[in-house]
FIDO-649112 format. One line per 10 residues: their letters; for each residue x, z, y of C-alpha. Coordinates in steps of 0.1 Angstrom, whole numbers, always signed. Each point is the difference from the previous one (the first is absolute). Layout:
BEGIN
a = X/Z/Y ~ ... .
This chain:
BEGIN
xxxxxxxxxx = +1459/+1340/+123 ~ -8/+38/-11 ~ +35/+5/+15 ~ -3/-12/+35 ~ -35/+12/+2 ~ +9/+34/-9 ~ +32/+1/+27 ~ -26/-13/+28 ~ -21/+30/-11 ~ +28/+23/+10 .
xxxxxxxxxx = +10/-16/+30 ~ -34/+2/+13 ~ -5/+38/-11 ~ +32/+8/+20 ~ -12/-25/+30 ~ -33/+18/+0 ~ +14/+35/-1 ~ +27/-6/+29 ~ -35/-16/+24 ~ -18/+36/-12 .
xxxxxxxxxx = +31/+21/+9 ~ +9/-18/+30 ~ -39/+2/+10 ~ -4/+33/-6 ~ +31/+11/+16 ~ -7/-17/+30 ~ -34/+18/+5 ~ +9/+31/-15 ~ +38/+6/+7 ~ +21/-7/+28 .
xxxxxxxxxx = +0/-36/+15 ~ +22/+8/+30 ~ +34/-21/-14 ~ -19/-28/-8 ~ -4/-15/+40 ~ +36/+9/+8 ~ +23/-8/-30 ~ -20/-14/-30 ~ +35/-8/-21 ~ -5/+43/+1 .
xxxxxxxxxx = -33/-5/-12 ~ +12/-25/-31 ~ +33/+21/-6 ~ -21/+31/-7 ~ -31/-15/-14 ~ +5/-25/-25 ~ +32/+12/-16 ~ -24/+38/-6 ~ -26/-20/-7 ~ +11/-25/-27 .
xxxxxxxxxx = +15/+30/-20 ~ -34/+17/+5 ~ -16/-33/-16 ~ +18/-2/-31 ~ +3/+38/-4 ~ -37/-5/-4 ~ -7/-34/-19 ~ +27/+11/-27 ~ -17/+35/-2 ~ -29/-19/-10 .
xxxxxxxxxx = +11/-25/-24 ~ +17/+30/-20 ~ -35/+16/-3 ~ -18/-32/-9 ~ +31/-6/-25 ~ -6/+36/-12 ~ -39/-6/+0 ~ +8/-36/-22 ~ +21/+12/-23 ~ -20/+32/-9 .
xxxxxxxxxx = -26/-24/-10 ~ +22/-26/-11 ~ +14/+34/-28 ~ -37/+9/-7 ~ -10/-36/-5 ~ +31/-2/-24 ~ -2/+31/-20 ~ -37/-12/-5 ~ +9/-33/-12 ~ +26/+21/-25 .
xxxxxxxxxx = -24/+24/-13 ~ -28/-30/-10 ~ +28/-14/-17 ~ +12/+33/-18 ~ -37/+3/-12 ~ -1/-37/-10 ~ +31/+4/-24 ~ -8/+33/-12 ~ -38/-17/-10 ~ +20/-31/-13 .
xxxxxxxxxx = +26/+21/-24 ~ -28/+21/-10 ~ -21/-31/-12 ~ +32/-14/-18 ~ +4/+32/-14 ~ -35/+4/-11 ~ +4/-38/-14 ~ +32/+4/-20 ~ -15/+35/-16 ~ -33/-24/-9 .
xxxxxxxxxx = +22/-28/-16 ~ +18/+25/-17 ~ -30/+18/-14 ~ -12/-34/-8 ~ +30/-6/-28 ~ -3/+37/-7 ~ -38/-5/-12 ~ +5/-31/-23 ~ +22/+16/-27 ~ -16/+33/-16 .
xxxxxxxxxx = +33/+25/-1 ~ -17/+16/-27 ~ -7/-28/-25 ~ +34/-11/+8 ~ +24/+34/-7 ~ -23/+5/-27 ~ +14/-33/-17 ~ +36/+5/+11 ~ +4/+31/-12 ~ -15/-9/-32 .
xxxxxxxxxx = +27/-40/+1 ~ +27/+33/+7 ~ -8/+21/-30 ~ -3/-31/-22 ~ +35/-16/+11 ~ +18/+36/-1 ~ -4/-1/-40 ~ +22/-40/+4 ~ +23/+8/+29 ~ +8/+29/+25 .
xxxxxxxxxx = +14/-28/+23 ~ -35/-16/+2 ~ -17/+31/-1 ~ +16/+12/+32 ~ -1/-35/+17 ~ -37/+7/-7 ~ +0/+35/+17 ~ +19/-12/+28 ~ -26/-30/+8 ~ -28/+22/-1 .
xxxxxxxxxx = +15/+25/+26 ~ +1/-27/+25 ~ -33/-12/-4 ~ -10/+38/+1 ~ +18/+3/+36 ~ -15/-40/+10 ~ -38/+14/-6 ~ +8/+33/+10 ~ -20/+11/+30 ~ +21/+4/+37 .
xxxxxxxxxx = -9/+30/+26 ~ -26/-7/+23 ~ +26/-17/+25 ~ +11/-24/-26 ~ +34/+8/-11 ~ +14/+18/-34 ~ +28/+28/-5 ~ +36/-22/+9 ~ +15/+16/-30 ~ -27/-15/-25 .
xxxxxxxxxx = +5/-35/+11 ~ +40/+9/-5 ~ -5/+14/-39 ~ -23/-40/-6 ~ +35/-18/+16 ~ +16/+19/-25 ~ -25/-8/-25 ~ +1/-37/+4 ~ +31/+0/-1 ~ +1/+15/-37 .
xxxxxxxxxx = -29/-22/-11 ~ +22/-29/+15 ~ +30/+8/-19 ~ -17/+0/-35 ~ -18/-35/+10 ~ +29/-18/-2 ~ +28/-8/-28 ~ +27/-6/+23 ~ +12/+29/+18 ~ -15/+8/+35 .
xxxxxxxxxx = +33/+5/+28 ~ -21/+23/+24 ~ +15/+30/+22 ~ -26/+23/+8 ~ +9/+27/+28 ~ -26/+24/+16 ~ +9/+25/+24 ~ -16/+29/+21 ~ -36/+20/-6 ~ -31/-24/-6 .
xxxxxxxxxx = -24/+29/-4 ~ -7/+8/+33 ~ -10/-31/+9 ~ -33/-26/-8 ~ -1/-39/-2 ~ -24/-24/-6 ~ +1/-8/-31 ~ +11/-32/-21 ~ +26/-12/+30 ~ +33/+13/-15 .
xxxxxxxxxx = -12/-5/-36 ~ -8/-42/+15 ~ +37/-4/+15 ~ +9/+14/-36 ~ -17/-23/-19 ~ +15/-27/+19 ~ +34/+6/-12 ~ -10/-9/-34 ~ -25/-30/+6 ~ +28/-18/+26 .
xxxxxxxxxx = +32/+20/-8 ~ +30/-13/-26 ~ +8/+36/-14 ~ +16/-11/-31 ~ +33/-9/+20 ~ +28/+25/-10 ~ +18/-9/+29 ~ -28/-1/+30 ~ -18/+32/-10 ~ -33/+8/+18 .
xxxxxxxxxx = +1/+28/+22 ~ -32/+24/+11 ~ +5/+27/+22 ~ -27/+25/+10 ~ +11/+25/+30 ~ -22/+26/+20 ~ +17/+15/+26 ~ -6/+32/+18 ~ -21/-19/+30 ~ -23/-12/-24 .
xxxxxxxxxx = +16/-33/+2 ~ -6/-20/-35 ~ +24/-31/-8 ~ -10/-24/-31 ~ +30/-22/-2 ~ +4/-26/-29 ~ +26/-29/-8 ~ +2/-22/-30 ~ +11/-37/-10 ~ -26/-23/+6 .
xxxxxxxxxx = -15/-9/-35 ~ -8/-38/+12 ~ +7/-19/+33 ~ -31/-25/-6 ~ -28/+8/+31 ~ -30/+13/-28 ~ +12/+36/-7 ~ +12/+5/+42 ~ -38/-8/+9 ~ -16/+28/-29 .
xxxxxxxxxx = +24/+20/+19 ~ -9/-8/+34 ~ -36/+5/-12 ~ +5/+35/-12 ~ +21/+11/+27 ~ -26/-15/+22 ~ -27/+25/-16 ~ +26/+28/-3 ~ +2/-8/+47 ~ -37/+3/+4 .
xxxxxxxxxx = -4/+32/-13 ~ +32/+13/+17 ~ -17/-9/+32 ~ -30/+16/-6 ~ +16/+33/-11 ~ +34/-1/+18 ~ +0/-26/+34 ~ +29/+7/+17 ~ +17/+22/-27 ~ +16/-22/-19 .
xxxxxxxxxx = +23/-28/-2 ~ -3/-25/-31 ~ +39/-20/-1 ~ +6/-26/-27 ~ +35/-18/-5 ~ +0/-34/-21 ~ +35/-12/+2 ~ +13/-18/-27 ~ -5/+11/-36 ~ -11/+35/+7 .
xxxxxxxxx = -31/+17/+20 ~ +1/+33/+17 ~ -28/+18/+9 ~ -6/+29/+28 ~ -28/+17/+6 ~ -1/+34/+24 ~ -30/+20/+6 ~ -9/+31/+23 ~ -19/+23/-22 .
């Protein structure tokens, strides 16, 4: 209905503006070939005429089109600005909130009270066992870098969190009787670069809780790489340590955690693959530092 309303619309505009023209030149121009030939009059009018008509009507729909669409911009880049300031207020409130849940777990151990006793389990178990001793020093290094404070945007130096991989890793190794089948690879400079913290050391730790690492011939595989672009890839693979559904959903819980914080810090800069096929699970993880 907007259709044929609108192309009635035009055909009147052009009907009225021939009756003005034709008015106007009758008083105001030359009426002399109308008595005597009037097909002279029509040849020379309307054809003129016409062209005059739509030379017009589409000079004015391109200035209301230009006059539309300047608003319709300004209207837009309104509409993107409110939401810019909406998602900046939102990631600084989840910001705020994950710095306030992490000062939260910060506040109920006393660091102090605690390095105080380990150091005092370390120098008691050194006089028994270097092994223990050091399995000792190594366990209170990460729970140094887990309390230790971040910056004042919320991440840690990248090549700290490397060094408590590594760490693990060692502490890992003496835990168990067997021995652990784990490749650990680490390429490019980590020290020019910050993290937030804890999100390597998690996808870490999940090697050992899920992973089968005891497997001479399926051995593990973690490979750290920073590339000049300031491009970090995590990428892990191990055999699956059960196929029953309880240790998939602690994992899907942690890398659910490990997802919400990556979106707080990193939306849009990083890309989270996992691969469960068969007896082995591979692990991806690429971040834009």
């Amino acid at each position: 209905m907007r259709y044929v309303t609108g192309f009635l619309a035009f055909v009147s505009l052009i009907v009225l503006f021939l009756v003005v023209k034709c008015i106007a030149d009758y008083f105001l121009g030359n009426p002399q070939p109308m008595p005597y030939d009037p097909l002279i009059f029509i040849r020379t009018f309307f054809p003129r005429n016409i062209a005059r008509a739509f030379y017009f009507i589409l000079l004015g729909t391109f200035y209301w089109s230009a006059k539309h669409i300047a608003n319709y911009r300004s209207q837009a880049t309104e509409a993107e600005k409110r939401q810019l300031i909406i998602e900046k207020e939102k990631a600084e409130l989840e910001a705020q909130l994950t710095k306030s849940r992490n000062a939260y777990l910060q506040q109920q151990i006393n660091p102090h009270m605690l390095f105080n006793a380990l150091n005092f389990v370390y120098n008691s178990a050194q006089k028994y066992s270097d092994d223990a001793a050091h399995c000792i020093w190594l366990l209170s290094e990460i729970m140094r870098f887990s309390l230790e404070e971040a910056n004042s945007d919320g991440k840690i130096k990248l090549d700290r969190e490397v060094e408590q991989i590594e760490n693990l890793i060692a502490i890992n190794r003496y835990r168990f009787t067997e021995p652990l089948y784990l490749k650990l690879e680490v390429h490019g400079d980590f020290s020019r670069y910050k993290i937030i913290p804890l999100i390597l050391l998690t996808l870490t730790e999940n090697l050992f809780k899920h992973g089968n690492l005891t497997e001479v011939t399926s051995t593990a595989v973690l490979i750290l790489t920073m590339d000049e672009t300031g491009k970090l890839t995590f990428y892990s693979r191990n055999l699956n340590k059960s196929k029953n559904g309880r240790p998939r959903q602690r994992k899907a819980l942690g890398l659910q955690n490990i997802r919400l914080r990556m979106d707080s810090f990193y939306k849009g800069n990083y890309k989270l693959e996992i691969i469960e096929s068969g007896e082995f699970y591979e692990l991806t993880l690429t971040l834009k530092l």
